[in-house]
C-alpha positions in Angstrom: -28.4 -52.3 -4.8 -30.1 -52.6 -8.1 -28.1 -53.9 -10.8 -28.4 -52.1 -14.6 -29.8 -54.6 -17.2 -28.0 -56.5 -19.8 -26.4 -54.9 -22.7 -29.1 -55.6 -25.5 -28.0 -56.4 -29.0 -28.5 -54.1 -32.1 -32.2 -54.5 -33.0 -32.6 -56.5 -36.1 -34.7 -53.7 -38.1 -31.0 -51.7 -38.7 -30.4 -54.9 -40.9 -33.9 -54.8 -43.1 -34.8 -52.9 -45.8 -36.0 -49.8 -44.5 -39.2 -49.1 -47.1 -41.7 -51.8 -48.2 -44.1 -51.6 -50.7 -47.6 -53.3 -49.7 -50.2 -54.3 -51.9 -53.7 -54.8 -51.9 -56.4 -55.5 -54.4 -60.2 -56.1 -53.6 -63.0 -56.7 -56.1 -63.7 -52.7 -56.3 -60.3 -50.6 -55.3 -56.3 -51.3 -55.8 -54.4 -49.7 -52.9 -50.7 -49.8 -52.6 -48.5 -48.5 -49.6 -45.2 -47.6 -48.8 -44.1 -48.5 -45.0 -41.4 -47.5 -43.0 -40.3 -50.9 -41.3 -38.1 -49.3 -38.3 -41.1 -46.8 -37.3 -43.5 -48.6 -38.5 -45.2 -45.9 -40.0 -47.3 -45.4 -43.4 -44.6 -43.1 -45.7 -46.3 -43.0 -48.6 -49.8 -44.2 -50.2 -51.9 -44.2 -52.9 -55.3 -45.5 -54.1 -58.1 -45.6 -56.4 -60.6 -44.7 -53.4 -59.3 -41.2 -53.9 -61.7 -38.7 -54.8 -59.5 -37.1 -57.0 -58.7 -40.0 -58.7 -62.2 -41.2 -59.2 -63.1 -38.8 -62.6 -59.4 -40.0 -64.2 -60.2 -43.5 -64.4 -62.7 -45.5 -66.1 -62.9 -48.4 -63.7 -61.3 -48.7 -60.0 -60.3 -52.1 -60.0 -58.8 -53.4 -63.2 -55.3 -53.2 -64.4 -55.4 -49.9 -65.8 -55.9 -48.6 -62.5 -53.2 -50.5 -60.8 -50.7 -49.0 -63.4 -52.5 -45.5 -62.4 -51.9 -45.7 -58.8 -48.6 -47.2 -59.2 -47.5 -44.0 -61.3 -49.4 -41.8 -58.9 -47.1 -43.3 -55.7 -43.9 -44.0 -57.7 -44.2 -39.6 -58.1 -45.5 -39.5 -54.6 -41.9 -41.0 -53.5 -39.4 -39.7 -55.4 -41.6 -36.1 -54.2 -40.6 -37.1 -50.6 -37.4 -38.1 -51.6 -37.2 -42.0 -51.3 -35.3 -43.6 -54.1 -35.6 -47.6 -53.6 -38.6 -49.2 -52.2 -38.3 -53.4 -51.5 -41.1 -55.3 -52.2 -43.6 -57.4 -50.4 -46.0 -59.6 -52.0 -48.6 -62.2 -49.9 -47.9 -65.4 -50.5 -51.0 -66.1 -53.1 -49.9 -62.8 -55.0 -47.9 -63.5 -58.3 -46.0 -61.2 -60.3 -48.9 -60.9 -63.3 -51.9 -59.1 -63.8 -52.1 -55.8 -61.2 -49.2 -56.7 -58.9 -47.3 -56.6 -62.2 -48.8 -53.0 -63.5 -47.9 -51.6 -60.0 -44.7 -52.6 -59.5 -43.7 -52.3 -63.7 -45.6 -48.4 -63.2 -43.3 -47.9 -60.0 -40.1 -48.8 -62.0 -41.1 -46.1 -65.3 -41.3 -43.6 -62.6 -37.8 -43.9 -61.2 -38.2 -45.8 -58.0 -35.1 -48.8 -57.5 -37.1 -52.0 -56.3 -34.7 -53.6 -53.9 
């Protein structure tokens, strides 16, 4: 006779916030990311890599840009229908310079930061 396993708990992702906004900035692109923590999937994303993006912007990499791709994924969200994103920054990342464009362009588009 094979007895059924034990009753699990609730798995801790129902208690976190479900979307997370990633960061990440190297000496020629700005990339941010939107993730979906229960599925772990990408939701949303946006970068200065883009080909589209490329003609738009004077330089890939500067703050400028970050303001740019966070307007371009704050739209992006609220297009997909995801009001509040929480935040996750590195432990060397401070809120100035391009971590501050993204998330301040995020906010001016209508995205809640949690």
């Amino acid at each position: 006779m094979v007895t059924p396993p034990p009753a699990r708990a609730p798995a801790i992702t129902k208690f976190l916030k479900p979307y997370i906004l990633k960061m990440n900035f190297t000496n020629n692109f700005v990339s941010a990311q939107v993730i979906h923590t229960p599925s772990a999937t990408v939701t949303c994303s946006a970068s200065s890599q883009e080909k589209l993006l490329r003609p738009s912007m004077e330089s890939t990499r500067d703050v400028a840009a970050a303001a740019k791709i966070g307007k371009l994924l704050g739209e992006r969200l609220l297009f997909k229908g995801i009001p509040a994103v929480s935040v996750s920054m590195s432990r060397d990342q401070k809120y100035h310079g391009k971590v501050k464009a993204v998330i301040d362009s995020l906010r001016d588009a209508g995205v809640k930061l949690l």
